[in-house]
N, C-alpha and C positions, 0 to 999 in steps of 0.2 A: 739577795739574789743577784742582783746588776753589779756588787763586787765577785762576787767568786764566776759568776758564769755569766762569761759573755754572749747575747743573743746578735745575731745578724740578718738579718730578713737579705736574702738573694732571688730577685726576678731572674728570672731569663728572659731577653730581646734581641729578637733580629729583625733587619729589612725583610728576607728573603723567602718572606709568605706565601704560597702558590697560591691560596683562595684567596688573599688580599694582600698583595703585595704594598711592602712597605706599611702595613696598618699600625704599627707600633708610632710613628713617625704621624698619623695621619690627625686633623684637628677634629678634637669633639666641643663643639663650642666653644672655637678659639682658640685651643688651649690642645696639646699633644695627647693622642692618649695615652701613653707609658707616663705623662706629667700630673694626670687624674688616676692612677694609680698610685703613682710616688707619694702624690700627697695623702690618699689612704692609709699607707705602711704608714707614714710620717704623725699618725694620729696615736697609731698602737704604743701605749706606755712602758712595755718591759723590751723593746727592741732598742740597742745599743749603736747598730749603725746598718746601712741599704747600703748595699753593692746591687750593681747593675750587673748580671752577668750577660757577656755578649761571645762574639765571634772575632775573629781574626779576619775577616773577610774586610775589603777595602769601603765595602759598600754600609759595613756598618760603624764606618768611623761617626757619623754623624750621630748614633747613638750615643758616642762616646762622649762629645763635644755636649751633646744637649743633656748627658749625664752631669757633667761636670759643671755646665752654668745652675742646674736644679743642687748642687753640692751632696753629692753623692759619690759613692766612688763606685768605679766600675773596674770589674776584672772581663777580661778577653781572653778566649780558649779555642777550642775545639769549635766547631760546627755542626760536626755527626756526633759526637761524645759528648753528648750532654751530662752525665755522670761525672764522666771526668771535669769537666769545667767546674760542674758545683765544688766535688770535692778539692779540686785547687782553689778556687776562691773562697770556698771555708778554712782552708792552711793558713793562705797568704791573709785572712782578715781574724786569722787567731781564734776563731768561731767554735764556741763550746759546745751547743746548739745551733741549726739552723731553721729558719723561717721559709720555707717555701712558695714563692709566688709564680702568677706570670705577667707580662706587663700589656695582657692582651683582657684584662676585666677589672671592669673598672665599677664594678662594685663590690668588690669584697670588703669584709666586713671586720676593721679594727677590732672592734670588741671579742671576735670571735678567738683571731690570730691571739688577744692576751688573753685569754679565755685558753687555746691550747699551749700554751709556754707555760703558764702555773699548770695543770695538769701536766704535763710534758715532767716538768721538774719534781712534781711533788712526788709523782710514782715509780721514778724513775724510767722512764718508757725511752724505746728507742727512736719511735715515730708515733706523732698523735695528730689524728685528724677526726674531723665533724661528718657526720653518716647525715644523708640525705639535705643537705645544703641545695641552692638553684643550683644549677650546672655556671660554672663561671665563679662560682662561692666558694664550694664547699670541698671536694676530697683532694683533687689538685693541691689545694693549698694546705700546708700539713707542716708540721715543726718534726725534725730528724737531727740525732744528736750528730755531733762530729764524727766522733769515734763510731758509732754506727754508718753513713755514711761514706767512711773511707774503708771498711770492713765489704762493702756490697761493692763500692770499685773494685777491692779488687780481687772479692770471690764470683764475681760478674762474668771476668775476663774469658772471653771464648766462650763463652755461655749463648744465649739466644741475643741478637741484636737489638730490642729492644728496652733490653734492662741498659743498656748503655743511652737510650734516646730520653730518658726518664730518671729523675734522679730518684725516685721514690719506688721506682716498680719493681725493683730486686727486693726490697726487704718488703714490700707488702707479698709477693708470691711466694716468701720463706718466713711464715709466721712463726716455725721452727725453733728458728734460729735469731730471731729479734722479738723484742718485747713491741708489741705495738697494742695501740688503743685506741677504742673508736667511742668518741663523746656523741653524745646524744642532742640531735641539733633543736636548737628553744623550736615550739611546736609554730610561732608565729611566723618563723623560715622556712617548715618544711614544705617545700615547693618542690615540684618539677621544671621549671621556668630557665630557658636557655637565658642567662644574663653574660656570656662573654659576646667577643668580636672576634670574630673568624672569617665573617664571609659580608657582603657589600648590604646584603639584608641584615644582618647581626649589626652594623652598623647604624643602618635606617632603623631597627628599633629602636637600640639605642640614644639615637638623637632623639627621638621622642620621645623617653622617659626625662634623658636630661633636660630636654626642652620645655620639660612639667616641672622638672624637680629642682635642678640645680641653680644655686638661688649666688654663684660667682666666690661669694669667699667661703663659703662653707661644702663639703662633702656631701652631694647627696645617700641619706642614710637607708640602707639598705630595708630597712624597715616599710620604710615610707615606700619605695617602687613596689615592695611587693603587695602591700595595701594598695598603692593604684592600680597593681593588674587584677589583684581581686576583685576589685569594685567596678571594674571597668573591662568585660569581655571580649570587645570590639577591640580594643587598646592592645589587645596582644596578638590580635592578629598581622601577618610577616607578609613583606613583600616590599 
């Protein structure tokens, strides 16, 4: 498989977050959190190479910079056409399939991602993603072939505005028209549990799981946080 079809896992990151600005940039115990992401992707076995996917914007040179010291490459595109970005940085990184992330959750879960690239290949699907994952885990994050991909750019165009802010949301609303499949998530994941970072409270949880869990050289494993909110009621309450 890793000769005939090359996989790419592509995040997207920007500074210019209205409910937390800069949060891509911002430390979660020390450490960036798009860099506690990275190292995630960097777990998953059948991915070939992480592009950073960013913006053109002046203010997100720093992503680029801090892409480049984690040895990563990073492509820069669009700001409003996030569609378009992915599908040029699937071109430009020769990407047969792609990995879909974002660099704002930082617990997604390796095993799952090569969990949907075998599925993805074995059925030949055009998009395959995990039904009922925590929010921050699970449908966001989805493998899309190239060639699918570059068919919703550009039957997209002039279509409704949002299939352009989303690289996945044109071929899931034309089930038609793409092979898509939805894997069944292991029962010991299916949560309702916000686990991204989007807002200054999605953050303060967060430090608290890390602050239980993450033990510096190793990943904390998605398993284990969600076994601590279980076990612990109080623990998940926000503010």
């Amino acid at each position: 498989m890793g000769i005939q079809l090359r996989i790419v896992a592509i995040g997207q990151a920007r500074m210019g977050s209205t409910r937390l600005p800069g949060k891509t940039m911002i430390p979660l115990l020390g450490k960036p959190l798009i860099q506690h992401v990275i190292e995630r992707v960097q777990k998953c076995s059948r991915v070939d190479e992480i592009v950073i996917a960013t913006t053109t914007n002046p203010e997100d040179d720093q992503i680029e910079r801090f892409g480049k010291k984690l040895g990563v490459s990073v492509f820069r595109g669009s700001q409003r056409d996030v569609l378009e970005r992915f599908c040029k940085a699937a071109e430009r990184h020769r990407a047969d399939h792609i990995v879909r992330f974002t660099c704002d959750d930082p617990l997604i879960d390796p095993a799952n991602f090569d969990d949907m690239i075998f599925a993805q290949i074995r059925v030949g699907a055009d998009l395959t993603y995990t039904k009922d994952m925590p929010w921050g885990t699970g449908p966001g994050n989805c493998v899309i072939s190239a060639k699918s991909l570059k068919q919703s750019c550009r039957d997209s165009v002039g279509k409704e505005p949002r299939y352009r802010e989303h690289a996945d949301e044109y071929i899931l609303d034309h089930p038609e028209a793409f092979k898509i499949q939805a894997l069944e998530c292991d029962p010991d994941l299916k949560r309702d549990y916000r686990l991204t970072v989007d807002t200054p409270e999605d953050l303060r949880f967060m430090t608290r799981i890390y602050e239980r869990l993450y033990r510096g050289g190793e990943i904390v494993d998605l398993r284990e946080a969600v076994r601590l909110l279980d076990s612990d009621p109080s623990f998940r309450e926000r503010g």
